[in-house]
C-alpha positions as CSV (number, residue, x, y, z in Angstrom):
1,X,122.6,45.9,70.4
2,X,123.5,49.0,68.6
3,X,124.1,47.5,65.4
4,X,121.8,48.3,62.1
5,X,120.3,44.7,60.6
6,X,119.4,44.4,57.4
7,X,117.2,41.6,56.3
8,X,117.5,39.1,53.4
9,X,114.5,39.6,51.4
10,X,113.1,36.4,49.5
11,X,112.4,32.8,49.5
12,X,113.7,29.5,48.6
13,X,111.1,27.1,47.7
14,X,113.9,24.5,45.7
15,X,116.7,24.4,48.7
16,X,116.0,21.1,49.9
17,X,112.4,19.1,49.1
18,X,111.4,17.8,52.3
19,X,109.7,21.3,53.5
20,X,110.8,21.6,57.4
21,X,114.2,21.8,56.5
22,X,113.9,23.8,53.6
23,X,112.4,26.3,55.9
24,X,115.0,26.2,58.2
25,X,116.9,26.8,55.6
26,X,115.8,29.7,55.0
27,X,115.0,31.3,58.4
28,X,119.1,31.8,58.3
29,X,119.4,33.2,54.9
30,X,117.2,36.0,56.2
31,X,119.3,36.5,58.8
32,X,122.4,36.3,57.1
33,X,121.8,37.2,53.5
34,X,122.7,36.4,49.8
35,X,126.1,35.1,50.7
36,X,124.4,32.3,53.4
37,X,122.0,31.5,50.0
38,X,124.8,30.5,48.3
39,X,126.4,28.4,50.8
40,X,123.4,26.9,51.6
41,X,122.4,25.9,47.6
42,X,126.1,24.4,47.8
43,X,125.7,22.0,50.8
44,X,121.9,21.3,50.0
45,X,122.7,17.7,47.4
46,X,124.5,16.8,50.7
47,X,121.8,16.6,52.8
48,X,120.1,13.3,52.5
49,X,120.0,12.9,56.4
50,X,120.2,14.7,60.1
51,X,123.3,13.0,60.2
52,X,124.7,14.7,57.1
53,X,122.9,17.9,58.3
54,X,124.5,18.2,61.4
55,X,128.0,17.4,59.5
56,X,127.4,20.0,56.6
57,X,126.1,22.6,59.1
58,X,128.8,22.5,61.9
59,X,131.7,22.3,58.7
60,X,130.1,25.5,57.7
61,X,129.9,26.9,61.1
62,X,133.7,26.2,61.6
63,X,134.8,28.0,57.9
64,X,132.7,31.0,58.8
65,X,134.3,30.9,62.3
66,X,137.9,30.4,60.4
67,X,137.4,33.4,58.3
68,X,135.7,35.5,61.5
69,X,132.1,36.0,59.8
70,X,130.4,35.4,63.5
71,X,127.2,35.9,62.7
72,X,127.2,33.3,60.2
73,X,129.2,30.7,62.6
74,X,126.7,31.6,64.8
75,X,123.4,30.6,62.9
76,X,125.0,27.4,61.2
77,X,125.6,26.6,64.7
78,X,121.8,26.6,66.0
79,X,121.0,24.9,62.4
80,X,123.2,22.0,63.3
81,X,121.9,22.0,66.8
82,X,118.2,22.3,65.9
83,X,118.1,19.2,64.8
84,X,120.0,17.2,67.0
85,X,118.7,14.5,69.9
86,X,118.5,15.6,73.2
87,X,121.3,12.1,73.8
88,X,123.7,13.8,70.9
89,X,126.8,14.6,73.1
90,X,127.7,17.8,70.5
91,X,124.1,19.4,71.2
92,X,125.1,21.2,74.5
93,X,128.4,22.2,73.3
94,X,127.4,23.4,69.9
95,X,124.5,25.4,71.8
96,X,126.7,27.2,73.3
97,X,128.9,28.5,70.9
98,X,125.9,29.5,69.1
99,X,124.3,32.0,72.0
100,X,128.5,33.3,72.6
101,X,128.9,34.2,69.5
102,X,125.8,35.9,69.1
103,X,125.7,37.5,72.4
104,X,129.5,38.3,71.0
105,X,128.0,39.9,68.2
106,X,125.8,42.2,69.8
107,X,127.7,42.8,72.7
108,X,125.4,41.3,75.1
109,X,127.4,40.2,78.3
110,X,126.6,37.2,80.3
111,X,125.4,39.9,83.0
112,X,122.9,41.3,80.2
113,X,120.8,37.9,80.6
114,X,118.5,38.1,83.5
115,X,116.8,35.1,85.8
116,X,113.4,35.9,86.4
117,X,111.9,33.6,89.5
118,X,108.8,31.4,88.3
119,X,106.6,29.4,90.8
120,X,103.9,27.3,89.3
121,X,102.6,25.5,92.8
122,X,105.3,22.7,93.2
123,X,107.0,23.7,90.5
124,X,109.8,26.5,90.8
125,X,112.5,27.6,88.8
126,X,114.4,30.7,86.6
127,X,113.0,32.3,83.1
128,X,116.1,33.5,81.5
129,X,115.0,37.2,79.9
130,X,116.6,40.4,78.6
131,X,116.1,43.8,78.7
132,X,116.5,46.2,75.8
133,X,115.5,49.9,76.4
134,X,115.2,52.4,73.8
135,X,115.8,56.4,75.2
136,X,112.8,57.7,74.3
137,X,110.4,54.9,74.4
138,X,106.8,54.5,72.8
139,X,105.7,52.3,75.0
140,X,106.9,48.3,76.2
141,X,106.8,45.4,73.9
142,X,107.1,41.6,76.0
143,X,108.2,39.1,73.0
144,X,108.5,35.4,73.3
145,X,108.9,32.4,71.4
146,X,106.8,29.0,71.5
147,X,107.4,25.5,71.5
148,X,111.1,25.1,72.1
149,X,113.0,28.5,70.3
150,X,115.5,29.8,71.8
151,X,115.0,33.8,72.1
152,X,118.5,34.4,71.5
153,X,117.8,33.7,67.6
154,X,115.2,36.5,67.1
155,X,117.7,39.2,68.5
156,X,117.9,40.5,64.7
157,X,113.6,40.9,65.3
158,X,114.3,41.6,69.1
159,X,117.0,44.9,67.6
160,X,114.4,46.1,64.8
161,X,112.2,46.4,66.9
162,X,113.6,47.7,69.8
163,X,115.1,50.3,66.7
164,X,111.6,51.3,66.1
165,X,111.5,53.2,69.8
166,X,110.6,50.5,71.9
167,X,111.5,48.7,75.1
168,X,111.3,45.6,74.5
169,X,111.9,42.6,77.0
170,X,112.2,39.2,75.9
171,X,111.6,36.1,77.7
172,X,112.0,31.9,77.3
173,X,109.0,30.6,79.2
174,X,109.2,27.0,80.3
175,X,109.9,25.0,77.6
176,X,111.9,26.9,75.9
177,X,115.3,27.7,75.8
178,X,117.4,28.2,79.1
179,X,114.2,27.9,80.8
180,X,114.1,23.9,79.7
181,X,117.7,23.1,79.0
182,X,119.1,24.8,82.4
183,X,116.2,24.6,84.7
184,X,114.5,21.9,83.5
185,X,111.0,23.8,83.7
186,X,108.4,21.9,80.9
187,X,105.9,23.7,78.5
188,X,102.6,24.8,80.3
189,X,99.4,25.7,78.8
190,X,98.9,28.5,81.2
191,X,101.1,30.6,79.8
192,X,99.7,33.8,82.1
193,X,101.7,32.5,84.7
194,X,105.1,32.9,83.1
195,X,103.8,36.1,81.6
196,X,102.6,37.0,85.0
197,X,106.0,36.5,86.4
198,X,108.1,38.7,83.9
199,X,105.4,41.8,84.1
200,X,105.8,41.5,88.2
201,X,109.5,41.7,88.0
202,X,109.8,44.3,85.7
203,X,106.8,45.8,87.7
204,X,104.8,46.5,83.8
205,X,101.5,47.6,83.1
206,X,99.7,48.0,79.8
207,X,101.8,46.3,77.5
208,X,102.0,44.7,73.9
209,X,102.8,40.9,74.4
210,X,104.4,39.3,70.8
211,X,104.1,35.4,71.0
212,X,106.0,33.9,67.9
213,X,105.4,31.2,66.2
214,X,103.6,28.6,68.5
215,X,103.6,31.6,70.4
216,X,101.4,33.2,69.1
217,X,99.2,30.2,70.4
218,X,100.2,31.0,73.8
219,X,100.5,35.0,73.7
220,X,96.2,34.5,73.6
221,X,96.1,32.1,76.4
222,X,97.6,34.7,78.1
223,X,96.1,37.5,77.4
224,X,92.9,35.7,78.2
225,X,93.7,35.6,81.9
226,X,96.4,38.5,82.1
227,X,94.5,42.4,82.0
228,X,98.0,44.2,82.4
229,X,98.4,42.9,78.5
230,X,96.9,45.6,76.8
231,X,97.6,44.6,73.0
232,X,98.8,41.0,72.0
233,X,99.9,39.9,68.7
234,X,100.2,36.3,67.2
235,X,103.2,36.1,64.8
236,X,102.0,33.7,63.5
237,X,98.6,32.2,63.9
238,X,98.5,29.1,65.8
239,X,95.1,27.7,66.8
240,X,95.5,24.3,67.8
241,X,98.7,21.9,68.4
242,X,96.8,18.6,68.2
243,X,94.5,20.0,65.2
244,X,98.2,21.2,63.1
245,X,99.6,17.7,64.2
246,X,96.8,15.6,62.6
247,X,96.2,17.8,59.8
248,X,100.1,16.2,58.8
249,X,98.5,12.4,59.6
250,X,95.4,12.8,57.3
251,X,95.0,9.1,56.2
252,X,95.3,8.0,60.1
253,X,93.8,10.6,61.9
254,X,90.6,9.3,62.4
255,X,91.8,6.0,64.2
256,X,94.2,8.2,66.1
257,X,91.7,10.2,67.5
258,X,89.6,7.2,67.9
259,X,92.5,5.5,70.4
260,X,92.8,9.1,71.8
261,X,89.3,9.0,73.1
262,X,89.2,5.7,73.7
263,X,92.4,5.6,76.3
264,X,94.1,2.9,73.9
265,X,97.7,4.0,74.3
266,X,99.8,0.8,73.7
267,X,97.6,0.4,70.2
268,X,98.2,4.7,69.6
269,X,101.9,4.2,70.4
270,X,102.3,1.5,68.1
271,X,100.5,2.6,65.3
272,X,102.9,6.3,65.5
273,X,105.5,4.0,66.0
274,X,105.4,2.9,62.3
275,X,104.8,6.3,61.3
276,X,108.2,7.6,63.0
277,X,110.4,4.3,61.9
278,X,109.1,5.9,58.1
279,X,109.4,9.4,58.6
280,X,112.8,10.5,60.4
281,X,111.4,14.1,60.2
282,X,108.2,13.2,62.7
283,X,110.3,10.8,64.9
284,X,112.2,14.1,65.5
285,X,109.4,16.1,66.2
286,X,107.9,14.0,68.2
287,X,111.1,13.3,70.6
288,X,111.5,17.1,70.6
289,X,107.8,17.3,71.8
290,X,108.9,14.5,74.4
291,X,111.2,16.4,75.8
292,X,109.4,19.4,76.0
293,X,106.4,18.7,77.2
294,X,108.3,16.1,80.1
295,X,106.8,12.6,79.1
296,X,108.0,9.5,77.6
297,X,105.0,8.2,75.0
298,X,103.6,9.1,72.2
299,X,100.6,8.9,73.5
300,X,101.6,11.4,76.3
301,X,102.5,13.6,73.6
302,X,99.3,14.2,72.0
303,X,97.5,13.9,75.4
304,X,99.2,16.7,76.4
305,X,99.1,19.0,73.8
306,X,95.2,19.0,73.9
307,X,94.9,22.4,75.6
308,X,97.0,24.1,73.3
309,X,94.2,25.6,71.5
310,X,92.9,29.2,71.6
311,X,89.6,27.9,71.1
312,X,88.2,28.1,74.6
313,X,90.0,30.9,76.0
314,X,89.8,33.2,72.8
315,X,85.9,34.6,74.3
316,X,87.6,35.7,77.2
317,X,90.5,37.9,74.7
318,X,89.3,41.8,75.4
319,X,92.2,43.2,74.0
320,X,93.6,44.8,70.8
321,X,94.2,41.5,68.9
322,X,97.0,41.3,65.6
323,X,96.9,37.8,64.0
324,X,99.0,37.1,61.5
325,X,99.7,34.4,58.8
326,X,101.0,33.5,55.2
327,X,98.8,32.2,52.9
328,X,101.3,29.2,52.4
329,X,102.7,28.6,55.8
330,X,104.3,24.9,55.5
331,X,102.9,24.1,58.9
332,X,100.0,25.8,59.9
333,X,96.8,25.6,58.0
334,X,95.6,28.1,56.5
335,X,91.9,27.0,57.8
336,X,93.3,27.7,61.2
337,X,93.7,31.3,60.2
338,X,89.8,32.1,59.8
339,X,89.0,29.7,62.7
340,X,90.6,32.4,64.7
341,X,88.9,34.9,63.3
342,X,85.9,33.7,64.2
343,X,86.0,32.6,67.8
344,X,87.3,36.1,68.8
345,X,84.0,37.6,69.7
346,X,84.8,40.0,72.2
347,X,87.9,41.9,71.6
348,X,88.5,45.6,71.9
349,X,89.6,45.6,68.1
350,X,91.2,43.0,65.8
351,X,93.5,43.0,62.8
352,X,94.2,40.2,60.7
353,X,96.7,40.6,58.3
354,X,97.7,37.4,55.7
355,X,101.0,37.5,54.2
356,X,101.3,36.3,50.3
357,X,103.9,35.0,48.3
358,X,103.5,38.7,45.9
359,X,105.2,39.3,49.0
360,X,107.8,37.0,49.5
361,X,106.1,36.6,53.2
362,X,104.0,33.6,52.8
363,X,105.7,31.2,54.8
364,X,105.2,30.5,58.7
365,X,106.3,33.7,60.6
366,X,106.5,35.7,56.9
367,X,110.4,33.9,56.4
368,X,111.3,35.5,53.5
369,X,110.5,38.9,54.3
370,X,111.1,39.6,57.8
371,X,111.2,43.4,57.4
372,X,108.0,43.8,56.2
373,X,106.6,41.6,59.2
374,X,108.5,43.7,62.1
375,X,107.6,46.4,60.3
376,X,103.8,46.1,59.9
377,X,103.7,44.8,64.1
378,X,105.7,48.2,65.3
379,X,103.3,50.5,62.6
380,X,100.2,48.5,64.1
381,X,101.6,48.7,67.9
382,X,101.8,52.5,67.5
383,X,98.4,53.0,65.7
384,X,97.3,50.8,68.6
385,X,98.3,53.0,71.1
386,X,97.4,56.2,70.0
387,X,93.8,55.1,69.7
388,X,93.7,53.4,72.8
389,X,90.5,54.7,74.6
């Protein structure tokens, strides 16, 4: 990864008007820059489905591919697979060409990606990670992802980063990634056991952990329990699954979390049922959650996310603490942002910055401006550590 990336600076807000796909949408445009705008404002009209997604995506991929712009093949690739079934024969293959041709691009060889052994009681399996070192290092920066990113699609963050004088190693925890999709290892709420795994192999002490995205949910649970992590960031803010989740079913959520609490899971299932046959978007989401989480219901769903929350472990955070978040994230609310605030009581120090749309950043994870993100992490990681007492 020797390459210099240069991020697209800006957001879309008229790409496409259902807003989870126009963010998507825009997560590759700032990889790939004004000429990926372009194409993208081309195929948007076309896209009235996932069906006509994944055809409009994979048709760019294979232009881009035709006229040898990888890196572009590459993220129209992982657009046209991020929204595909689990049951879609093209998701495996099409996953694949995605991480070769970005490996490709920054000449990461198969060798590069390590398997980190994870044991969680019965449960045993491999954490697919990689290891970039910088020569004169600042200090060690542990970066992963949440819910089910791949890590391979932050390498352009991973490289900036890593640019800035750091080592930086980067892991998919289970759930995610390789970790899921090879070794078949689900999401767990105790994420200081997979973070606990990477910092014994690499034998680590006193380092930054970057959890992004749901992440940043998880990088706190971990920290909570792990004292080798020294400074943690969430990138973004993500307080509670179950709390984000109903926030989307406003008019509902009441006699969901009434059959919740009540064990009624033939009456839950059936009432999300009619909400997925009207919303192809949440029937998605919620067979993605299905399959990342390792159950078969609805109801199983939102059972199981209950302990993704920071609320009860964020006492026990002692650590330097970054939060982040954009004051018009399209997913998180904004509430969930000062909620955090709050219920960290007892941490060394804490930083919260908010990203605004002045700044192009104020989207989930600051899509739109990237640059300035990374940037304000590795300028608050090395203030960090120079005060460290």
């Amino acid at each position: 990864m020797q390459e210099k990336f240069q991020f697209h600076t800006g957001y879309d807000d008229h790409l496409h008007p259902e807003p989870s796909i126009n963010f998507q949408m825009n997560r590759w445009i700032n990889y790939l820059g004004k000429s990926a705008l372009e194409e993208l404002q081309g195929i948007a009209p076309r896209l009235s489905d996932f069906s006509s997604y994944r055809r409009e995506f994979l048709a760019l991929a294979e232009k881009a591919l035709s006229e040898e712009r990888n890196l572009h093949a590459a993220y129209y690739f992982r657009s046209a697979e991020f929204f595909m079934r689990q049951d879609d024969p093209f998701k495996v293959p099409t996953r694949k060409k995605f991480l070769s041709l970005l490996c490709e691009k920054y000449k990461i060889n198969e060798s590069d990606r390590l398997s980190i052994p994870y044991k969680d009681g019965n449960v045993n399996g491999l954490l697919p990670a990689y290891h970039f070192t910088h020569d004169r290092p600042k200090s060690t920066i542990v970066i992963h992802g949440g819910h089910d990113s791949y890590i391979e699609e932050f390498f352009p963050v991973i490289l900036h980063i890593r640019e800035a004088g750091y080592n930086v190693i980067c892991f998919e925890g289970p759930g995610q990634g390789g970790a899921l999709h090879e070794f078949g290892l689900f999401l767990t709420h105790e994420w200081h056991k997979p973070v606990g795994a990477i910092l014994d192999y690499f034998k680590l002490e006193n380092v930054t952990l970057l959890g992004i995205s749901m992440g940043g949910c998880l990088a706190l649970r971990a920290a909570a329990f792990e004292p080798r992590i020294q400074r943690v960031i969430a990138y973004d803010v993500f307080f509670d699954w179950i709390g984000t989740t109903l926030e989307r079913l406003k008019p509902v959520a009441p006699l969901l979390k009434f059959l919740l609490n009540s064990g009624a899971s033939g009456v839950f299932n059936l009432v999300l049922a009619g909400i997925m046959n009207k919303s192809p978007l949440f029937d998605w989401g919620m067979h993605q959650a299905m399959l990342v989480l390792g159950v078969s219901s609805s109801y199983e769903v939102f059972q199981k996310s209950k302990p993704y929350t920071t609320r009860d472990v964020s006492p026990l955070v002692k650590q330097d603490v970054l939060l982040m978040a954009g004051t018009e994230d399209f997913a998180i609310p904004l509430s969930h942002f000062y909620q955090q605030i709050e219920v960290l009581k007892n941490v060394s120090s804490l930083t919260a910055r908010l990203f605004t749309r002045a700044e192009q950043a104020q989207n989930h994870c600051q899509v739109g401006n990237l640059r300035l993100a990374v940037d304000y992490i590795t300028d608050w990681i090395e203030f960090s550590c120079q005060h460290a007492t």
